[in-house]
C-alpha positions as CSV (number, residue, x, y, z in Angstrom):
1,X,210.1,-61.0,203.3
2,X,210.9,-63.7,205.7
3,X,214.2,-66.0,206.6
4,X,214.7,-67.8,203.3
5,X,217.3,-64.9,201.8
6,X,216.1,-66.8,198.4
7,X,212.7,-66.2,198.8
8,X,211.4,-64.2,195.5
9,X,208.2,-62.4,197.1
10,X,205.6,-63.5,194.7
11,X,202.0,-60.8,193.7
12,X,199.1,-62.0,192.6
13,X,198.3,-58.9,190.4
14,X,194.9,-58.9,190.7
15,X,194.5,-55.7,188.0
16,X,190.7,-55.5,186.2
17,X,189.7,-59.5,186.0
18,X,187.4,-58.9,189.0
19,X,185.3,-57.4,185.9
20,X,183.8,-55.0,188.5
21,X,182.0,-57.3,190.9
22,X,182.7,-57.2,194.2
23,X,181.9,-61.2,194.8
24,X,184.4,-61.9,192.0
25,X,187.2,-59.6,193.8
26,X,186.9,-61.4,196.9
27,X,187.3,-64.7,195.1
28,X,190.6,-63.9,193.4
29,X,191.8,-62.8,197.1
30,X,190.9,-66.0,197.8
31,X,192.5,-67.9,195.3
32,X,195.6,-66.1,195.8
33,X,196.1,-66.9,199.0
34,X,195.2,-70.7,198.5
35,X,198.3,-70.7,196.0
36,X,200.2,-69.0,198.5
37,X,201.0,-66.2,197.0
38,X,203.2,-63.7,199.3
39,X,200.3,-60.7,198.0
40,X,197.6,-59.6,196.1
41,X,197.8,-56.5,193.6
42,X,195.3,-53.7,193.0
43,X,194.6,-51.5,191.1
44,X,192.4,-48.2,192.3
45,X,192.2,-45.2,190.3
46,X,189.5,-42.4,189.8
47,X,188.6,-42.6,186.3
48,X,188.3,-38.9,185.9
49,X,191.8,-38.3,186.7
50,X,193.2,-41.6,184.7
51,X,192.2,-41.0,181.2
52,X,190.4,-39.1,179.1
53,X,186.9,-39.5,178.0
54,X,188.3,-39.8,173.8
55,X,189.7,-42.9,174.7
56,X,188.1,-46.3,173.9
57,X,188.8,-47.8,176.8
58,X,187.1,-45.1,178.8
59,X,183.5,-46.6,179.1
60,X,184.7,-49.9,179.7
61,X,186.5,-48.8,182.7
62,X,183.7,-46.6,184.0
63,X,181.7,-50.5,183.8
64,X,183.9,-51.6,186.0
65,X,185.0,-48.8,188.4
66,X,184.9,-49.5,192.3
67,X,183.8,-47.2,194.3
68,X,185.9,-46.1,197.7
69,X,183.4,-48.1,199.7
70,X,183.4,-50.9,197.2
71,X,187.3,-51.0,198.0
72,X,187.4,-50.3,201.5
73,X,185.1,-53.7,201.9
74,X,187.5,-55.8,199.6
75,X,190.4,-54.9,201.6
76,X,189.1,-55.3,204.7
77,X,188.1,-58.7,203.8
78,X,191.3,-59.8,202.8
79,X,192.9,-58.3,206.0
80,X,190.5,-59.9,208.4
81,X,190.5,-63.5,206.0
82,X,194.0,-63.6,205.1
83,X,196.5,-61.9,207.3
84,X,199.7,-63.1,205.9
85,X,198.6,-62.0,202.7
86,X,200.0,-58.8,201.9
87,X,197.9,-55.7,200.1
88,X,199.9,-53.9,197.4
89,X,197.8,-51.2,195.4
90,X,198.8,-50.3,191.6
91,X,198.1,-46.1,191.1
92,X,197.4,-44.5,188.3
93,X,196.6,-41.1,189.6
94,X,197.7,-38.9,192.5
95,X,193.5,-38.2,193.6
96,X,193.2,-41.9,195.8
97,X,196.4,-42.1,197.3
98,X,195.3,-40.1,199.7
99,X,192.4,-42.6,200.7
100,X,194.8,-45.6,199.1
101,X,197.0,-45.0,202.1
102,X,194.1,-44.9,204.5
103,X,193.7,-48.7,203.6
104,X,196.9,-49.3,205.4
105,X,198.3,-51.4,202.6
106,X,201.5,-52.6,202.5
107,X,203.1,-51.0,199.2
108,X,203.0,-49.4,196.2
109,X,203.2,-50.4,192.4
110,X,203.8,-46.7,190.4
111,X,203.1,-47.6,186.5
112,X,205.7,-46.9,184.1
113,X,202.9,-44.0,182.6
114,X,203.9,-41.9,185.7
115,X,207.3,-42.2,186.2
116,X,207.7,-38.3,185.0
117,X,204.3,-37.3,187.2
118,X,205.2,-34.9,189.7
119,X,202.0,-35.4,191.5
120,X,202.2,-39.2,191.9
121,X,205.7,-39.9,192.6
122,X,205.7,-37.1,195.3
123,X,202.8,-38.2,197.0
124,X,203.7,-42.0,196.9
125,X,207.4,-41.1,198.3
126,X,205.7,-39.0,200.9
127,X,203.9,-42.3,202.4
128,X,207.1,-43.9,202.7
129,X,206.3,-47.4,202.1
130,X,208.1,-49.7,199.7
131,X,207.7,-48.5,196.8
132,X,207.6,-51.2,193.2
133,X,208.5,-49.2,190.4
134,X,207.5,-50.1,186.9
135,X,210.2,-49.6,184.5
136,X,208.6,-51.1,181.0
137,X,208.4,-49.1,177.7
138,X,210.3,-46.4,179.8
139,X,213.9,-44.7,178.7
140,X,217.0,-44.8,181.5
141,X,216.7,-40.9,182.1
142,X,212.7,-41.3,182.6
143,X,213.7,-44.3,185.3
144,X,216.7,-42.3,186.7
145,X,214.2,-38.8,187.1
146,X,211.6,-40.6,188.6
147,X,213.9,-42.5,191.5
148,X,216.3,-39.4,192.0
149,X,212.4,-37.2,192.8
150,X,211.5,-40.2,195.4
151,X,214.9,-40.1,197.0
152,X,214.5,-36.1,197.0
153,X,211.6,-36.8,199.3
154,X,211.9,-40.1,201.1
155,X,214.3,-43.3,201.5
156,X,211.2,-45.9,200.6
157,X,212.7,-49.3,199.4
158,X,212.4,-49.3,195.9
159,X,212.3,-52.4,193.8
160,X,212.8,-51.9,189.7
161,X,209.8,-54.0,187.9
162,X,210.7,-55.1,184.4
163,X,208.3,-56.6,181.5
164,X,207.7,-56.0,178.3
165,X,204.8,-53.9,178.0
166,X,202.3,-55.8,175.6
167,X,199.5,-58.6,175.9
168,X,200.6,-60.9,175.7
169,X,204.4,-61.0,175.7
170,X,206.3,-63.2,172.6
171,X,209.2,-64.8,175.2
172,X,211.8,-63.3,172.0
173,X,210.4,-59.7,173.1
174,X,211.0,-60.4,176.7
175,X,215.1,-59.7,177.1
176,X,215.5,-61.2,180.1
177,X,218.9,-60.1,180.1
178,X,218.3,-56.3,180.4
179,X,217.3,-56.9,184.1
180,X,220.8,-57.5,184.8
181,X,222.1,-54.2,183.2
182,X,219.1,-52.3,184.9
183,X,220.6,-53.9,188.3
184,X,224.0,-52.8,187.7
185,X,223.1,-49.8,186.5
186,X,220.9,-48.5,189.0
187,X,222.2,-50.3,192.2
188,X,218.7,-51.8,193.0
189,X,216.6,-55.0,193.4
190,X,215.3,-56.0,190.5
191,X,211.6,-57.6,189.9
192,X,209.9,-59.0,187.6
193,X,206.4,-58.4,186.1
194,X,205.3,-61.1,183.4
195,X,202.7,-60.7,180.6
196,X,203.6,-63.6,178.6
197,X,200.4,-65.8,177.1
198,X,199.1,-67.7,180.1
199,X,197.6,-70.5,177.3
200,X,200.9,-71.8,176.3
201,X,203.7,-73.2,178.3
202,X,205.9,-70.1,178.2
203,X,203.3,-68.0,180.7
204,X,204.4,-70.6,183.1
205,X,208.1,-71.2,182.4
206,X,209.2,-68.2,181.4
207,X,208.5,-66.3,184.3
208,X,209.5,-69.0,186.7
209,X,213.2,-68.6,184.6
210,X,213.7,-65.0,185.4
211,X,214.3,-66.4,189.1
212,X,218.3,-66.9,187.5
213,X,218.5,-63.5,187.1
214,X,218.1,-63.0,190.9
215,X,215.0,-61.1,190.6
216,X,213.5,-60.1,194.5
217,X,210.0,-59.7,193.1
218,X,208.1,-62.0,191.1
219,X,204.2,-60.4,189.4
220,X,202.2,-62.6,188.0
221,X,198.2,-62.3,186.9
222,X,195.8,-63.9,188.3
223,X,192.5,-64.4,187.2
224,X,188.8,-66.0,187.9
225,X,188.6,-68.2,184.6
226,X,191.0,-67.0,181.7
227,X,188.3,-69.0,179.6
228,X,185.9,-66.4,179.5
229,X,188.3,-63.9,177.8
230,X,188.0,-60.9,180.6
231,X,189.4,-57.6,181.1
232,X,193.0,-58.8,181.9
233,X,192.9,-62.5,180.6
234,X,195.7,-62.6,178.3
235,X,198.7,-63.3,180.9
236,X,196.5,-64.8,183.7
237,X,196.3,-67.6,185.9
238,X,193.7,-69.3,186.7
239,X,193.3,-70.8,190.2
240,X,194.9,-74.0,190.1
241,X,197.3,-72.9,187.5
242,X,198.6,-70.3,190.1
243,X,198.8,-73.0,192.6
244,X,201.5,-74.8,190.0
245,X,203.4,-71.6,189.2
246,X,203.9,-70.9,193.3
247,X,204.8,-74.0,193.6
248,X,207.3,-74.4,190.2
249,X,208.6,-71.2,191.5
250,X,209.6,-72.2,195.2
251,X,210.8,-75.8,193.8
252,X,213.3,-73.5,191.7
253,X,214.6,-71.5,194.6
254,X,215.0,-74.7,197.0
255,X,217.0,-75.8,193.8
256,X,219.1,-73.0,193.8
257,X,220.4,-73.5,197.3
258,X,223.5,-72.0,198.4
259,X,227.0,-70.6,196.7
260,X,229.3,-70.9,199.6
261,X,231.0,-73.8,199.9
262,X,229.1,-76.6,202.4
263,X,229.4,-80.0,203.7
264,X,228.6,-82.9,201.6
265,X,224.8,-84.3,202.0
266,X,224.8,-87.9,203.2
267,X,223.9,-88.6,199.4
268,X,226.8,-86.9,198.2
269,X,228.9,-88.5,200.6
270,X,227.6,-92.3,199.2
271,X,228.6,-91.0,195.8
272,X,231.7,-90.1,197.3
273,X,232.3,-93.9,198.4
274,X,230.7,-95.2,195.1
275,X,232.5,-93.5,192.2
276,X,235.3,-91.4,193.5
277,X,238.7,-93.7,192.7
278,X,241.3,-94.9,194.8
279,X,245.2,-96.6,194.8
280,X,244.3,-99.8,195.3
281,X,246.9,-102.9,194.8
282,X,246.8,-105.0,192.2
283,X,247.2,-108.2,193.6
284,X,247.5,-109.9,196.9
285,X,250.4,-108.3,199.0
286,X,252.4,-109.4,202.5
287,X,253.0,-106.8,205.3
288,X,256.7,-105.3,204.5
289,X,256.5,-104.4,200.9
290,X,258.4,-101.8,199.4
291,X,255.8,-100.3,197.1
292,X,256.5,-100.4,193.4
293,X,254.1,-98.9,190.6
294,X,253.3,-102.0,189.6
295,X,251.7,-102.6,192.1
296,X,248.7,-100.1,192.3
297,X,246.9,-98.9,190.3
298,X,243.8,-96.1,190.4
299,X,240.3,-98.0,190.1
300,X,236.8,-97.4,192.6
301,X,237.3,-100.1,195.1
302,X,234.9,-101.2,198.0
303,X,236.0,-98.2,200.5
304,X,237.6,-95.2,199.6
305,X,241.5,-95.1,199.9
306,X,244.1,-93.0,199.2
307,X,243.0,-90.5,195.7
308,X,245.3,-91.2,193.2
309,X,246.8,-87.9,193.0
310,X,248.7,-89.3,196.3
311,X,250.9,-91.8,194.7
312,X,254.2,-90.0,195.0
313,X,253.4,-90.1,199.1
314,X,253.1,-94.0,198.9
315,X,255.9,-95.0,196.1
316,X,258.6,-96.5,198.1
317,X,257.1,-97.1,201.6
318,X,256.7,-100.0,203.4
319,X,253.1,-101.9,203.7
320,X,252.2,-102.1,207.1
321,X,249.3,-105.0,206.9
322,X,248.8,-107.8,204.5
323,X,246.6,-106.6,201.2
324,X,244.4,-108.8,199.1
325,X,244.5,-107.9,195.5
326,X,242.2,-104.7,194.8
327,X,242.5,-103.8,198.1
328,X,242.1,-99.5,198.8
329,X,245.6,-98.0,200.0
330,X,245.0,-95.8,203.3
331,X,247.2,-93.6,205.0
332,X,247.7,-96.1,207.8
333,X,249.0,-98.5,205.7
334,X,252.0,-97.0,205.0
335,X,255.2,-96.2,206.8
């Protein structure tokens, strides 16, 4: 995910705001990659083998339901527009991966509903791509069944996305937190997948926060115009907004920096000179002076001396050079 080793990998989940059209699709994939987004998200299913016709959500789906050749033309144009945008696909159903994988996409996203399907999680590991598995609303032995049945039948990369499952997300519901037990618990990176409300401040903060929890992934929604209240809208960005959130975000990691101990910036090193104290004397003194504690003292002088916790090394020796009074001690002016 390149040579920054803090670099969270961000996806522009693209889900249902396309609304359907094919023109509006192609824009979001545009607008993702305009914010610099590391990849877009979609989501292709089969209706007929997602969910069943007694549900209320059934007919707006079918509305909005691409067809293969519908999504074979939206991938292809973000391939041949955007190359460095990556193609990640959210299933719902083991019926497209077949055709899914025939995109040549980059990864997976597995929904939390199908962490117990046999017939999605086998066919998914069988691809042996990286694999982005949605934890939310789901138990530790349904996580723990669903990894040890992709290890059974292939070693794809698999990344643990966290989020609380509603839209949108209160940031009290959110328990940031957990992501650290699910890392320790299950030995695995740990991403993050955010539905909080995209009109207040916390659908821009609070996801940009979970980058302390040294998340790898980082999901956010994007969206055409959030004002028109679309399929999706709740936890999505518009355009520009997503622009600000990359950018928030990779401000934050540059922030971050580095744990191992490193050399001082030149700015540090001026701070260094300006506020560090040192033994200085306190008034004018000849060359071949026995120094006494009364005369230094520890105050920030013009250059950086001797640090105060060096005293006992200059009590009693002999000044080499004549000091004026506030003068910095340094090792060569002792004997």
């Amino acid at each position: 995910m390149g040579k920054n080793l803090n670099k969270t990998f961000i996806i522009a989940e693209m889900a249902c705001s396309h609304e359907g059209n094919l023109d509006l699709a192609k824009k979001i994939i545009d607008k993702a990659a305009d914010a610099k987004a590391d990849a877009i998200q979609l989501q292709i299913w089969s209706l007929d083998n997602m969910m069943s016709p007694q549900r209320k959500e059934h007919e707006l789906l079918r509305n909005i339901e691409f067809t293969k050749e519908q999504w074979t033309e939206i991938v292809s144009y973000s391939r041949k527009t955007y190359s460095d945008l990556k193609i990640y696909v959210c299933v719902y159903e083991h019926s497209t991966i077949d055709f899914i994988d025939s995109l040549k996409i980059d990864g997976y996203k597995l929904n939390s509903s199908d962490l117990s399907n046999p017939l999605v999680l086998d066919k998914v590991a069988a691809k042996n791509k990286p694999i982005n598995l949605s934890v939310g609303a789901s138990t530790i032995s349904e996580i723990e069944n669903a990894i040890k049945r992709i290890r059974d039948a292939s070693n794809s990369n698999i990344t643990l996305m966290y989020g609380h499952q509603s839209f949108p997300t209160k940031p009290e519901n959110v328990h940031m937190s957990f992501m650290n037990k699910l890392a320790e618990h299950f030995k695995l990176p740990i991403g993050y997948q955010d539905h909080c409300d995209a009109d207040h401040d916390s659908g821009f903060w609070l996801p940009a926060a979970t980058l302390g929890m040294n998340i790898s992934i980082l999901e956010k929604h994007i969206t055409h115009d959030r004002s028109k209240k679309g399929i999706d809208h709740e936890s999505a960005l518009n355009p520009l907004e997503f622009i600000k959130f990359v950018e928030m975000v990779r401000c934050i990691e540059s922030a971050k920096g580095m744990s191992d101990v490193r050399p001082f910036t030149k700015e540090e090193l001026r701070y260094r000179e300006f506020q560090k104290k040192s033994i200085v004397v306190t008034k004018d003194i000849k060359k071949g002076t026995i120094l006494n504690l009364n005369d230094i003292s520890f105050m920030r002088a013009e250059k950086l001396g001797l640090a105060p916790d060096k005293i006992n090394e200059i009590l009693g020796k002999k000044l080499l050079i004549n000091k004026l009074a506030f003068d910095a001690i340094s090792e060569d002016d002792i004997s």
